[in-house]
C-alpha positions, 0 to 999 in steps of 0.5 A, spaced: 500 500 500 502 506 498 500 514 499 503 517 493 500 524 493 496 528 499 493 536 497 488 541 499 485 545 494 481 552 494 476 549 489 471 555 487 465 551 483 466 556 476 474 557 476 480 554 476 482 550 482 488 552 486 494 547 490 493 550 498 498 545 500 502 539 498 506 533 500 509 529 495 512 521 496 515 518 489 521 515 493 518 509 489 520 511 482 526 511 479 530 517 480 529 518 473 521 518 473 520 523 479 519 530 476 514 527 471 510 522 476 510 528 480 507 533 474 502 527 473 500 527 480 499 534 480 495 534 473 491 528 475 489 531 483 486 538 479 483 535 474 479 530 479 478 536 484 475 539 478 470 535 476 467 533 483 462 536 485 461 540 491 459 536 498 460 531 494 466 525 495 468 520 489 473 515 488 476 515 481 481 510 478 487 512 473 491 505 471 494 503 478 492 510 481 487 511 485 484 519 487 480 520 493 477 526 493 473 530 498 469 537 495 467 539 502 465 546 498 462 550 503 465 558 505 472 556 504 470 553 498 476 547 501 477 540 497 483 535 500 485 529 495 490 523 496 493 518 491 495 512 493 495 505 489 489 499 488 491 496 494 489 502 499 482 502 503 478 507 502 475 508 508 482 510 511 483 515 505 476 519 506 477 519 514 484 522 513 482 528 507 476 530 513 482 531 519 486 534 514 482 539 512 478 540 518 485 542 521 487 545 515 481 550 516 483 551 524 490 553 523 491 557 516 486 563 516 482 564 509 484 571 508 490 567 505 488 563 500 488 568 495 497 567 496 498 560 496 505 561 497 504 564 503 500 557 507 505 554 511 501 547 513 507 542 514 502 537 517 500 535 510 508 532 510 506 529 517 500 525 515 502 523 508 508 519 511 503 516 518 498 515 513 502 511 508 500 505 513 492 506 513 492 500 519 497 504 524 492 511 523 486 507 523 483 504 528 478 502 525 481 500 520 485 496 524 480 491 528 477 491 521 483 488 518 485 483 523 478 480 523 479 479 516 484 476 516 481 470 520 476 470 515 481 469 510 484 463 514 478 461 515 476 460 507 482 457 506 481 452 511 475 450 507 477 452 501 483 446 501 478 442 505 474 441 499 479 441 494 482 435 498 476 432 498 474 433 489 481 429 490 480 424 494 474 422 490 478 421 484 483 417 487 477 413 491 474 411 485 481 409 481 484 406 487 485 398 486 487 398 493 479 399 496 474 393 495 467 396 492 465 395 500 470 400 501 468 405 495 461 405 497 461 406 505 465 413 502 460 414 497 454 413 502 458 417 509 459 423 503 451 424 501 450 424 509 454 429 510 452 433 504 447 435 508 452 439 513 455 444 507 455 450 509 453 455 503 
């Protein structure tokens, strides 16, 4: 899981939108790549933030980014997006863009939106390096995870179980070593169990 981007934007709904603050990660990338995967980044955060709709919170997916997006609108016109990869839940994602931009909105006055190069808001690079591990900023998502993981154990107990079992009916059925007694008492237990699968 990877968080390659966070920002907040001024997003007016009929002008252009405006980075307020931003953090970057591209440390992933070649060093070769990192100024065009940051123009991408960049150009692709804008043209979601756009195209969202104020009070309005969307997930859009471009090859193996993902943007998350939250247009909080309102008085301060305010929107937060974050790039991450496939494998990144989006619960987490949508929980940070709400702190960040309530806390954004605590700590830098309106009056400076209009001089984005005046905002000093270094907690953006904070959150961008503790979010990149969503179960570490969530607890939420946290449990959620860990409860998953025994559902997957679980599955797989079962998945392997019957995977075993469609191969022991073959190697009953072609077994020399079995007498027919033997073939039928294990045709006759596997119908009476049958009742017993769980859908």
């Amino acid at each position: 899981m990877k968080v390659y981007s966070l920002s907040v934007v001024c997003a007016p709904p009929s002008s252009p939108s405006v980075a307020l603050s931003s953090a970057v990660d591209v440390s992933s990338f070649s060093f070769y790549q990192r100024g065009s995967v940051s123009e991408f980044l960049s150009f692709f955060s804008k043209t979601v933030v756009e195209r969202t709709a104020q009070g309005q919170r969307q997930s859009v997916q471009e090859n193996n980014y993902f943007a998350h997006v939250y247009n909080r609108g309102g008085a301060e016109q305010l929107a937060a997006i974050i790039i991450t990869d496939q494998e990144y839940p989006v619960r987490p994602a949508f929980s940070l863009l709400t702190k960040i931009l309530d806390e954004f909105t605590a700590k830098v006055p309106q009056s400076s939106y209009s001089n984005p190069a005046s905002i000093s808001f270094p907690d953006i690079q904070t959150y961008l390096t503790k979010y990149q591990d969503p179960r570490q900023a969530d607890a939420i998502m946290k449990v959620q995870q860990e409860l998953d993981e025994t559902k997957i154990v679980l599955h797989k107990t079962i998945e392997s179980v019957l995977q075993r079992g469609e191969k022991l009916d073959n190697l009953v059925e072609r077994s020399n070593a079995l007498s027919a007694q033997s073939k039928m008492f294990y045709k006759t237990a596997k119908k009476q169990n049958s009742c017993c699968v769980i859908m």
